[in-house]
C-alpha positions in Angstrom: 0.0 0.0 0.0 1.2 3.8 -0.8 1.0 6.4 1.4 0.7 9.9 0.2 0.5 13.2 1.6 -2.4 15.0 1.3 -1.5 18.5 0.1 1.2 16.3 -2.5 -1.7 14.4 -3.5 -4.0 17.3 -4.2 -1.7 18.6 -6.5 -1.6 15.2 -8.4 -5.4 15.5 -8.6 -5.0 18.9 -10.8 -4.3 16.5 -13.9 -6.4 13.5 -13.5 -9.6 14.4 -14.9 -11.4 11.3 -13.2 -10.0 12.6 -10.2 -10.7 16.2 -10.9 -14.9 14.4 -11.0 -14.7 12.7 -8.3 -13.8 15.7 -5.9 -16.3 18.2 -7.8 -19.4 15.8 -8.6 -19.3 13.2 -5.5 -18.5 15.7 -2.3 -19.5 12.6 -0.2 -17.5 10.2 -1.5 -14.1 9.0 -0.1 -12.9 6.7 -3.1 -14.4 4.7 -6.3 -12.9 2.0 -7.8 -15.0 -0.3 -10.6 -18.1 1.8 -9.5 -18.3 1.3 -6.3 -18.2 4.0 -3.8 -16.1 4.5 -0.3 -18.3 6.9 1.0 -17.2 9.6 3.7 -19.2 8.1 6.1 -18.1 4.7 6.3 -14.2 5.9 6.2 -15.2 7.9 8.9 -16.4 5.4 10.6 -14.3 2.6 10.0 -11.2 5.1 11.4 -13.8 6.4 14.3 -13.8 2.8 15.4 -10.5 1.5 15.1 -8.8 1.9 18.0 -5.6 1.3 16.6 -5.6 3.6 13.3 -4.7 7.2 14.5 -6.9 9.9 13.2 -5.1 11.6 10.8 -5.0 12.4 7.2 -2.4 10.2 6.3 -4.2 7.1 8.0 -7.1 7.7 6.2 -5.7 8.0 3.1 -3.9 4.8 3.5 -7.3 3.1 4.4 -8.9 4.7 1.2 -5.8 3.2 -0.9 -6.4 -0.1 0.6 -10.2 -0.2 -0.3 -9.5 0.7 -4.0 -7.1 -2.2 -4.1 -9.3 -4.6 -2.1 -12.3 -3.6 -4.3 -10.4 -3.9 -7.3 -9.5 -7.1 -6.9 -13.0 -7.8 -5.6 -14.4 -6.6 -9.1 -12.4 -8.7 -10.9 -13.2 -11.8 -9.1 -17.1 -10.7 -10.0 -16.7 -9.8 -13.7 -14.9 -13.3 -14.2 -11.6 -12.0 -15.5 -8.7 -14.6 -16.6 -6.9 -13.6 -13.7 -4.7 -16.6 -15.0 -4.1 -15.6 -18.6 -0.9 -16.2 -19.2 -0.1 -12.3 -20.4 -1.9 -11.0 -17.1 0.8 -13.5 -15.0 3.6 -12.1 -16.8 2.4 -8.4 -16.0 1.7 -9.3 -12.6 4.8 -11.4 -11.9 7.1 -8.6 -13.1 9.8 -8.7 -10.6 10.1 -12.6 -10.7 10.3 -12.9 -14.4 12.7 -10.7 -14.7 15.2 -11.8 -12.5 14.9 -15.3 -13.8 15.8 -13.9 -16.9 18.5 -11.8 -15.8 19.9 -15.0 -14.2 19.7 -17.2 -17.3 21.2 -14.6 -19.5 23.9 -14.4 -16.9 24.4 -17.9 -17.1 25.0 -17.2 -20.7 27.8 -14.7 -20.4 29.4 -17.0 -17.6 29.4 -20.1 -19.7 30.7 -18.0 -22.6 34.3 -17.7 -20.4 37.2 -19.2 -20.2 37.5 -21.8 -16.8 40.8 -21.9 -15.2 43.1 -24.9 -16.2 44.8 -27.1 -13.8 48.8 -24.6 -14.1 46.3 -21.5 -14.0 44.8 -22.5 -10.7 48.8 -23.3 -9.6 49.6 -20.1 -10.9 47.1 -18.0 -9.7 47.3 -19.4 -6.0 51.1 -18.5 -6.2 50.6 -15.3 -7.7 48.2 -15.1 -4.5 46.5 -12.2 -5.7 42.9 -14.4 -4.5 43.7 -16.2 -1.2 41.2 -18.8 1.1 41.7 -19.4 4.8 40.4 -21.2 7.0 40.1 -19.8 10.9 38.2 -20.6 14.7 36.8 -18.3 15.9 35.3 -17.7 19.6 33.1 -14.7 19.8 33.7 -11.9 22.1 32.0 -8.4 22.0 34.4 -5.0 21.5 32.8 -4.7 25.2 34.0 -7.2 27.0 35.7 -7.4 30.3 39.9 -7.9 30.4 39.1 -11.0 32.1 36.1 -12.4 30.1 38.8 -11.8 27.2 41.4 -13.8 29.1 39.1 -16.7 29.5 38.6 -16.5 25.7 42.1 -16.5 24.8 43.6 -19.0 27.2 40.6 -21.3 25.2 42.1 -20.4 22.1 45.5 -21.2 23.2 44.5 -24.6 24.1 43.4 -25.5 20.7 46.4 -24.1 19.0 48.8 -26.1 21.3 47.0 -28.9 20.1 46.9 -28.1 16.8 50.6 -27.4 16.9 51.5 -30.5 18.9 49.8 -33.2 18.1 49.2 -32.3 14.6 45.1 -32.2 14.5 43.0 -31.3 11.4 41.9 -27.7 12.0 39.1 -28.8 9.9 38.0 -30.8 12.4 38.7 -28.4 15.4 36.9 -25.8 13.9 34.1 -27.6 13.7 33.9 -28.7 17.0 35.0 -25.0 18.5 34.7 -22.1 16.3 31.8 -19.9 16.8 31.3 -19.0 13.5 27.8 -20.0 12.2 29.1 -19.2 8.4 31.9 -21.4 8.2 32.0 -23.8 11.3 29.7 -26.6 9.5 32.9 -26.3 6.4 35.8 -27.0 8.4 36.3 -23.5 9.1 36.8 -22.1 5.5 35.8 -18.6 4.5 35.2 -17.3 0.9 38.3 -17.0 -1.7 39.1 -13.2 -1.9 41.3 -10.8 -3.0 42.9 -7.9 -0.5 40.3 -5.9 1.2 37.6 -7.8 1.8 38.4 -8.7 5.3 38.4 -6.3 8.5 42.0 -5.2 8.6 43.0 -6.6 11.9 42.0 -10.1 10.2 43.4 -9.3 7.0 46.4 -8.0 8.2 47.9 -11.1 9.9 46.3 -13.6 7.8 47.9 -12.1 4.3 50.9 -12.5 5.9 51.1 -16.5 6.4 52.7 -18.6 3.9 51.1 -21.6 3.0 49.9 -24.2 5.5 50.8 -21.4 8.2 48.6 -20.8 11.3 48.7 -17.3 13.3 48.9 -17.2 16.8 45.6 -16.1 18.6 44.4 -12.5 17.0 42.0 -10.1 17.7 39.3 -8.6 15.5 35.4 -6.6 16.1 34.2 -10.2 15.9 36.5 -12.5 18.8 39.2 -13.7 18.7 40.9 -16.0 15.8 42.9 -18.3 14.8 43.7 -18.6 11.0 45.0 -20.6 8.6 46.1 -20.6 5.6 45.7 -24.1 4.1 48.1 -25.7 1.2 46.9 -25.6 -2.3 46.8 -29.4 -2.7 44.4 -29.5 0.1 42.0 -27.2 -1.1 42.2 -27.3 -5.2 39.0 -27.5 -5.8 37.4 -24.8 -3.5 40.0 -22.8 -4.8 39.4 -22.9 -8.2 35.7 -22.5 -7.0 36.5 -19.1 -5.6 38.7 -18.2 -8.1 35.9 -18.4 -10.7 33.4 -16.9 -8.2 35.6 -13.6 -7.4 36.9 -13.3 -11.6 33.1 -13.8 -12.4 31.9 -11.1 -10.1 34.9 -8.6 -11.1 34.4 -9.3 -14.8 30.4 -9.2 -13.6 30.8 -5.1 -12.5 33.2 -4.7 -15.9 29.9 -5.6 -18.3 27.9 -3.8 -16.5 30.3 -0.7 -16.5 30.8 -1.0 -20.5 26.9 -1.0 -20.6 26.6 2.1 -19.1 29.5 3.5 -21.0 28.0 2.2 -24.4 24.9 3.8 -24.1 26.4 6.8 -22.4 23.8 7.0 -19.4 23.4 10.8 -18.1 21.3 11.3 -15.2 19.3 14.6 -15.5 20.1 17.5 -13.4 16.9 17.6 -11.4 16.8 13.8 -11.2 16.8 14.1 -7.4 14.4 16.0 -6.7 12.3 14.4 -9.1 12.9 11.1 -7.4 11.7 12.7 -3.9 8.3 13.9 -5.4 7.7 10.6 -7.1 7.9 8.9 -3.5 5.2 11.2 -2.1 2.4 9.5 -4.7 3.9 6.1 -6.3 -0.2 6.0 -8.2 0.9 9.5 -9.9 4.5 8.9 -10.8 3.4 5.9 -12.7 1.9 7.8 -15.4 4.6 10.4 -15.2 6.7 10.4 -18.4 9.6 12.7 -17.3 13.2 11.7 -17.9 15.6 10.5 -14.9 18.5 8.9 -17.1 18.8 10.0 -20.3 21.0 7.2 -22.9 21.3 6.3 -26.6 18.3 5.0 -27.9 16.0 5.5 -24.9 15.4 7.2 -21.3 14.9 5.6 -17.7 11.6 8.0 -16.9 10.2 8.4 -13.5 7.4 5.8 -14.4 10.1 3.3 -14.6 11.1 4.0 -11.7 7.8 3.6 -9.9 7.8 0.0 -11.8 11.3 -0.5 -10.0 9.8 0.5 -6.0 6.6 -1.8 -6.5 9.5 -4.3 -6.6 11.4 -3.4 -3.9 12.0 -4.5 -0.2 10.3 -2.0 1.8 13.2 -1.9 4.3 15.1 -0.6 1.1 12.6 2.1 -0.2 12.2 3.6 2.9 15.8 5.3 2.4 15.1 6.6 -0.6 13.4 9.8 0.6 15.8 11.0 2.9 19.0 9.8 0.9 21.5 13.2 -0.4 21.8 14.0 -3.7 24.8 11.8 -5.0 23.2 8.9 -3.1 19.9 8.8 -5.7 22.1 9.6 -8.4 23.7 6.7 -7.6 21.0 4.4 -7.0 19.1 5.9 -10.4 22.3 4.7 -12.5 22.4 1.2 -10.7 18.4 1.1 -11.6 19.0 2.4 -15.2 21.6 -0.5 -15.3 19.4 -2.9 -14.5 17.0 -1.8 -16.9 19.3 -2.0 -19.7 20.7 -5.5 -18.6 16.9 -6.8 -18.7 15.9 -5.7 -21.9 19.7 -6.9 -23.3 18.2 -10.5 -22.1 14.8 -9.9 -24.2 16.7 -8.5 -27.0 19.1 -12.3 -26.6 15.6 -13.9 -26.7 16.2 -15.7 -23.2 12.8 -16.6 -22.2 11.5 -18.6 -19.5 12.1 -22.3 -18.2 9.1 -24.8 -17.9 10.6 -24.7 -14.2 10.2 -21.2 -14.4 6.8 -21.0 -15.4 5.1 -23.5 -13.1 6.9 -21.4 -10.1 5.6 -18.3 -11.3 1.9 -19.9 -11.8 2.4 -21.8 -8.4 3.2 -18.1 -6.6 0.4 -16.4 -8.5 -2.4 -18.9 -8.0 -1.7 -18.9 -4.1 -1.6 -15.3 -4.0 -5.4 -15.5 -5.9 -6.3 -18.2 -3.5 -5.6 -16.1 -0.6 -7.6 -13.4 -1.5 -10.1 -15.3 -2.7 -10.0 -16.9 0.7 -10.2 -13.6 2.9 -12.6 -12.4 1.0 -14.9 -15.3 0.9 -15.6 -14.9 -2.7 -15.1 -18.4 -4.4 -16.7 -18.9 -7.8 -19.6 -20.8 -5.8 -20.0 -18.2 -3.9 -20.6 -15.7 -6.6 -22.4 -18.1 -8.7 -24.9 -19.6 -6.1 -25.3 -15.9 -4.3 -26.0 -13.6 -7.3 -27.4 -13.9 -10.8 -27.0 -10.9 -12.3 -23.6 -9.1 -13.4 -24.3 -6.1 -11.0 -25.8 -8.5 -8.3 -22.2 -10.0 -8.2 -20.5 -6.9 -8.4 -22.9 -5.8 -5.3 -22.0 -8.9 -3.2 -18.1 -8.9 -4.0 -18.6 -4.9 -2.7 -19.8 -6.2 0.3 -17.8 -9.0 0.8 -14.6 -6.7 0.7 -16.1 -3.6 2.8 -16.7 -6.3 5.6 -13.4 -7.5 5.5 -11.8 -4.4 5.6 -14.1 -3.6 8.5 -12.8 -6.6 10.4 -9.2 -6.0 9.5 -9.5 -2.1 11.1 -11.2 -3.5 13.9 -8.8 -6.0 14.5 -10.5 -9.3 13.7 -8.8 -10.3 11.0 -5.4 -10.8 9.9 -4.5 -8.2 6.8 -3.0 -9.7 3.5 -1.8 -7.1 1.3 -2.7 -7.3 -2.2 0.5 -8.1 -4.7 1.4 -4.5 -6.0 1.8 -5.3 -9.3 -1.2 -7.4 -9.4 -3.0 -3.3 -8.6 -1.0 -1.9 -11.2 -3.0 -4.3 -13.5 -5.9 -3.7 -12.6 -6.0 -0.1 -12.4 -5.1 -0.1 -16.1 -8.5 -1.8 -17.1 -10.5 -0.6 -14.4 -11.7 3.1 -13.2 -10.5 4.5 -9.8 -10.4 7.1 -7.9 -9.8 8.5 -4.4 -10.9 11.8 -3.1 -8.7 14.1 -1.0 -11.7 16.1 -0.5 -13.7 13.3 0.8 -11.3 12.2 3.1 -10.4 15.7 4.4 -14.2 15.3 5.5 -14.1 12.0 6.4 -10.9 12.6 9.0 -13.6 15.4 10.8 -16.3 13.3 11.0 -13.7 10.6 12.6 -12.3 13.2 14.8 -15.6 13.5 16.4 -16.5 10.2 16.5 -13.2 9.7 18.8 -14.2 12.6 21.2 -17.0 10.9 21.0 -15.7 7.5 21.9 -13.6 9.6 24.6 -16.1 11.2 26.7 -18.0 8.5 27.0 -15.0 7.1 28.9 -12.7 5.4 26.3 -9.3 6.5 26.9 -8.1 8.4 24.6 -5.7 7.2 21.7 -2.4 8.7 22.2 0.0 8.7 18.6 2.7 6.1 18.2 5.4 7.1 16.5 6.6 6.7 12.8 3.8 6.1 10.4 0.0 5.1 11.3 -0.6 1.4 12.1 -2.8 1.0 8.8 -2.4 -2.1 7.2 0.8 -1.5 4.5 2.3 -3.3 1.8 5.1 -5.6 3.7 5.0 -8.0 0.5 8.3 -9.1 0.0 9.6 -8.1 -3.7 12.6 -9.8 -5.4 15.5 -7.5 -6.5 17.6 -7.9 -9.5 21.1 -8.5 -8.5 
């Protein structure tokens, strides 16, 4: 779900003529969607109610957002639509499909290098430009106490007197000892990596063994260690492994850099600020055409980007708005990158797996089952409780203003509907929401509160952050 503000959101309303109706024509209407009406009343006292929901013009905006969705979808259920065509699972399944394309045209490009021979992998672990350890480690906070440390370290001690002595497989030890849940199930081994990728006061000692060395005990933000650096005949083949792994990922950032470079990517001046007012009203920057990278043969425009939050973790878009200047032109050229690697995958006609597909179809018939299921409008249901086209419509209204009730009053559990699965259906069917409306609706649920209040109901005191109205936590895949 989107949250907007409401003097952002007025000003969106100047160029949406359906909009523009809604507020003049319908003064006590909250919100439309496929011709059904959120009227001020029943926002007002759905929010009144709710002891929860704060009353505020965010809140009940957010509510008003839902019930479009909810009754969207409701619509569609009545009207029959092939929810399951296969075109309408590809729209709706955007972020999935493509990063499963992403990956198999990556696959491509990885497939098309060179792998290391057997005097390559001996050369390259000489040269030891990539290097693999192994290490224990016993955890111990910056924090702790001199003699909590000492403990630690006369542990440590032990294990590398026996490991020095009677000649034990560290393998072995650090399974049984280290306290790293990463690597303590392998024996101990980290990732092959070139210089810099540890913490220093790892990296520091542990660049310095030769191979099959061992450190004595070290310290680091994480415990303390002991490392090893094991013999190349020990460890060919994760070496080679990592080897591939780190020369894929740096050859990885290279093609993406010469894609950038080829089609000479420019963000616009005014990017930022564009970005900022697109996350105030997600519904309005969808249909806004401006440019936020300009490069040869096409533009990354702010609609693009709305595509792009949709499909985002909302741990990660909640940054966005505060970030500086140099921060979203950063994250608008990674975005525009991504774009461009996507449609280089259509453009190598990588397409879809059987595998693929019958994930993708699995994913998108439970989320239709689901909200089939809260809403408790089955095919029977519709079928056996209305005969007419608007009958159904009527009952699939119902159905979804006396969920929402129950979800506001805290009865029911809320299931947010799949963003992009909205995005569809606002495209074939009419909505609206009405600032105006809700302006009216937040007075009328002020009052019911005070209401609510004098007649000995304590009063609701604001958490907080933003309101507790149910939001969009769906989880969205990112393009790596």
């Amino acid at each position: 779900m989107r949250r907007s503000g409401l003097a952002l959101l007025l000003l969106a309303l100047a160029g949406c003529t359906a909009l523009q109706d809604a507020f003049s024509a319908h003064p006590a209407v909250a919100a439309t969607a496929a011709g059904q009406t959120l009227s001020v009343e029943q926002l007002a006292d759905w929010v009144g109610r709710a002891k929860k929901v704060p009353v505020r013009a965010d809140a009940l905006m957010g509510v008003a957002q839902v019930y479009v969705d909810y009754m969207l979808v409701g619509a569609a259920l009545a009207q029959g639509k092939h929810l399951d065509d296969s075109l309408f699972v590809l729209q709706t399944n955007w972020p999935t499909v493509s990063q499963l394309k992403w990956e198999h045209f990556h696959e491509r490009l990885v497939a098309a290098r060179a792998h290391f021979a057997p005097a390559q992998i001996d050369s390259a672990y000489r040269a030891g430009t990539v290097r693999l350890f192994q290490h224990i480690l016993l955890q111990l906070p910056p924090s702790a106490a001199p003699p909590e440390e000492q403990k630690k370290r006369a542990e440590l001690e032990k294990v590398r007197r026996q490991l020095a002595k009677d000649g034990a497989n560290f393998g072995q030890l650090a399974k049984r000892y280290s306290q790293d849940p990463g690597s303590k199930a392998s024996g101990g081994y980290l990732n092959a990596a070139g210089r810099g990728a540890l913490v220093p006061s790892f990296e520091t000692p542990a660049w310095q063994l030769e191979p099959g060395g061992m450190t004595g005990v070290i310290r680091s933000p994480f415990g303390l260690h002991l490392i090893r650096r094991p013999p190349l005949a020990e460890v060919r083949e994760s070496y080679r492994g990592g080897l591939e792994s780190a020369i894929t990922a740096h050859l990885d950032s290279i093609y993406v850099d010469s894609v950038a470079e080829h089609r000479a990517l420019k963000i616009d001046e005014g990017a930022p600020a564009l970005v900022r007012q697109a996350m105030q009203d997600l519904d309005a920057a969808g249909r806004d055409g401006r440019t936020l990278v300009a490069y040869r043969g096409g533009a990354f425009r702010v609609k693009d980007l709305a595509r792009w939050i949709h499909a985002l973790d909302q741990g990660d878009v909640r940054g966005i708005a505060n970030a500086s200047d140099s921060q979203l032109r950063q994250f608008l050229k990674v975005v525009a990158q991504r774009e461009l690697l996507i449609r280089q995958a259509d453009s190598a006609g990588v397409d879809l797996t059987p595998d693929d597909w019958r994930q993708i179809r699995s994913d998108h018939d439970s989320a239709l089952a689901t909200l089939r299921k809260v809403l408790g409008l089955s095919p029977e249901v519709l079928k056996d409780s209305a005969a007419t086209p608007d009958a159904r419509l009527r009952l699939a209204a119902a159905h979804v203003n006396g969920y929402l009730e129950r979800v506001l009053q805290g009865t029911a559990s809320f299931y947010p509907v799949p963003p992009f699965l909205v995005e569809a259906l606002k495209q074939e069917m009419p909505w609206s929401i009405n600032a105006g409306g809700v302006g009216r609706a937040l007075d009328r649920a002020q009052t019911t509160r005070a209401a609510d209040s004098a007649r000995g109901v304590p009063p609701l005191r604001p958490a907080p952050g933003p309101p507790p109205v149910p939001v969009d936590t769906t989880k969205r895949r990112v393009l790596r």
